[in-house]
C-alpha positions in Angstrom: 76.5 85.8 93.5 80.3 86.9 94.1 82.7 84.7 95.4 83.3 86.2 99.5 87.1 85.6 98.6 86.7 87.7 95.4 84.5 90.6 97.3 86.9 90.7 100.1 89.8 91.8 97.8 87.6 94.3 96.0 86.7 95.8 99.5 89.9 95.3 100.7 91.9 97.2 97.4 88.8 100.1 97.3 89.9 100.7 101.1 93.5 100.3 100.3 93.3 103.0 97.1 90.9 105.5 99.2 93.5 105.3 102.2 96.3 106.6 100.1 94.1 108.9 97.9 92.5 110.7 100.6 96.3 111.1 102.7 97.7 112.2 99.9 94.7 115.2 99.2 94.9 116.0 103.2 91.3 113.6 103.2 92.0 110.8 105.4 88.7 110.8 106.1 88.0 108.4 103.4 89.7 106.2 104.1 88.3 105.7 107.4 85.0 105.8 106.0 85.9 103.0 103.3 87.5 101.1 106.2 84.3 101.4 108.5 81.7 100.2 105.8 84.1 97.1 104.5 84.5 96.0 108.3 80.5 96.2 109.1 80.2 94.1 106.0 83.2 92.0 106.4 82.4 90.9 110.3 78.5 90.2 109.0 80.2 87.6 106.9 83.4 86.6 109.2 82.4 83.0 110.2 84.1 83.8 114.0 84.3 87.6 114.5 86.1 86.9 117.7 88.8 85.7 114.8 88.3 88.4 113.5 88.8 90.5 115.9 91.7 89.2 116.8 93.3 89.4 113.5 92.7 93.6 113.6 94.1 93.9 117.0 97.4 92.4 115.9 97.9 93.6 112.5 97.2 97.3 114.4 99.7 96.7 116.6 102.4 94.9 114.4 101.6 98.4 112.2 102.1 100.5 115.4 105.8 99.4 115.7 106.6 99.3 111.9 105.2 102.2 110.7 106.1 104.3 114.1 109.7 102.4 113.5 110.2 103.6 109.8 109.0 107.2 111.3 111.3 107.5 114.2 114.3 106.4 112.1 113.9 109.7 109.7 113.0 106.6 106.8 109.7 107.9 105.8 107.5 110.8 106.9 103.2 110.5 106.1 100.6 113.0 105.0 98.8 113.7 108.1 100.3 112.5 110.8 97.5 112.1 113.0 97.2 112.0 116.0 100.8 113.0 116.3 103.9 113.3 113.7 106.1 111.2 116.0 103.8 107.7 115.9 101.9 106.0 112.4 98.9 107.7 111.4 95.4 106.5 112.0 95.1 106.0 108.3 98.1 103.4 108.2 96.7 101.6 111.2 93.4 101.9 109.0 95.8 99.9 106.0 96.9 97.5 108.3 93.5 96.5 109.8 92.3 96.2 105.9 94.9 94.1 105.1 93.9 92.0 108.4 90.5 91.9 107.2 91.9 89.4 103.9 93.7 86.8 106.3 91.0 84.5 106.0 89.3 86.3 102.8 91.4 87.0 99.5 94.8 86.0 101.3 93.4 82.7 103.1 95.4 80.6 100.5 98.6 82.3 102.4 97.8 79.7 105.5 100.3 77.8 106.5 102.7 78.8 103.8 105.2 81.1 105.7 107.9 81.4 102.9 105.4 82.4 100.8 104.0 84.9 102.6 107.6 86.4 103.3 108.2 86.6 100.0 104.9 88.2 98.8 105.6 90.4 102.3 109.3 91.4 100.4 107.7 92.2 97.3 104.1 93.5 98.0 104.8 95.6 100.7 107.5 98.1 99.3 105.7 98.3 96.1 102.3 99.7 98.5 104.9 102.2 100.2 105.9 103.3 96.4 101.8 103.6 95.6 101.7 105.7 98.7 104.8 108.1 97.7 103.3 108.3 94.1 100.1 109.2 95.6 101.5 111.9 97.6 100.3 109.9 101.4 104.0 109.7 102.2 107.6 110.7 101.3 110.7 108.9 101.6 113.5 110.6 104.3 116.4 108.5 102.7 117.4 107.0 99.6 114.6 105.1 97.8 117.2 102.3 98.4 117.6 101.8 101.9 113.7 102.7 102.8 112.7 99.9 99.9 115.2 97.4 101.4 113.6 97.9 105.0 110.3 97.9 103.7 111.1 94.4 102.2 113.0 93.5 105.2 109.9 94.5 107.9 107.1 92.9 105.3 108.9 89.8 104.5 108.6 89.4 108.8 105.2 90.8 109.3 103.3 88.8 106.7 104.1 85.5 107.9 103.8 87.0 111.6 100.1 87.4 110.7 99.8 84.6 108.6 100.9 82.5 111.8 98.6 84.5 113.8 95.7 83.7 111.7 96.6 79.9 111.6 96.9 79.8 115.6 93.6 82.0 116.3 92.0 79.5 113.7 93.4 76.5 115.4 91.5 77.5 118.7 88.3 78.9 116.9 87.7 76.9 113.5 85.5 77.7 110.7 82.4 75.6 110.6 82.6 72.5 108.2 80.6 73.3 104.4 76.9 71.4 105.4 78.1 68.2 103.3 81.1 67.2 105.0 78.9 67.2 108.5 78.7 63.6 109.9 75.0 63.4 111.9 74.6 61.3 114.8 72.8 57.9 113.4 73.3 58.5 110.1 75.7 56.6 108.0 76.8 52.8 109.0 
């Protein structure tokens, strides 16, 4: 049987690569579609899917005001800008829900390691944005130098910020102990 950590960042990099594939060939659709299935599976295996749930909300939004940010300050422009040019397409949000979905999956290790995450934010998340621009799902408006350096500058905040996130929401709704580790009433000394 696959490891859940190891099938979470397959689901999580097939959504990821058919996100930017199908912007960049005017099919978002795929994406979506990709994004739909890995959810249904992912929140039949989430131990909490109000957790979960949680965990999509906020990455959506904290994606709203980057991506709409980076768009509004002529930094980058996206292949189908839908629902309108002037906000982040439904296919980013899509990206940042995926990446959502591997908070307590493939990126679980990141918990509680802040600097970590900022630096995996600084380096990770420009080099998706290039992926994207290689893959025709978005085009730089400036030099490659100041939209990289923002890039690095808004992921090095947002990872932690959901890494934090994910630790609170946790906090109040924790995973169930593995069956070993369960003390039972009466037994034991």
């Amino acid at each position: 049987m696959i490891p859940k950590a190891l099938a979470n960042f397959v689901g999580f990099q097939s959504v990821w690569f058919l996100s930017l594939f199908g912007a960049g060939t005017q099919r978002s659709w795929l994406g979506a579609v990709a994004l739909v299935l890995f959810m249904a599976w992912h929140f039949r295996t989430a131990h909490n899917w109000r957790v979960e749930l949680i965990l999509v909300a906020v990455a959506c939004m904290v994606g709203l005001v980057v991506d709409t940010a980076f768009i509004q300050a002529h930094l980058l422009a996206y292949s189908e800008p839908l629902p309108f040019a002037a906000v982040a397409p439904y296919w980013i949000l899509g990206m940042w829900i995926n990446f959502a979905l591997t908070l307590n999956g493939a990126m679980g290790w990141l918990h509680g390691r802040y600097l970590l995450a900022a630096g995996l934010g600084a380096i990770g998340g420009p080099m998706a944005y290039v992926a994207g621009v290689k893959l025709g799902a978005a085009a730089l408006l400036a030099s490659s130098t100041v939209v990289y350096g923002a890039l690095a500058v808004a992921w090095a905040g947002a990872v932690p910020l959901l890494v934090w996130v994910t630790d609170r929401v946790n906090r109040r709704w924790p995973p169930p102990e593995p069956e070993g580790h369960q003390l039972r009433a009466g037994a034991g000394g």
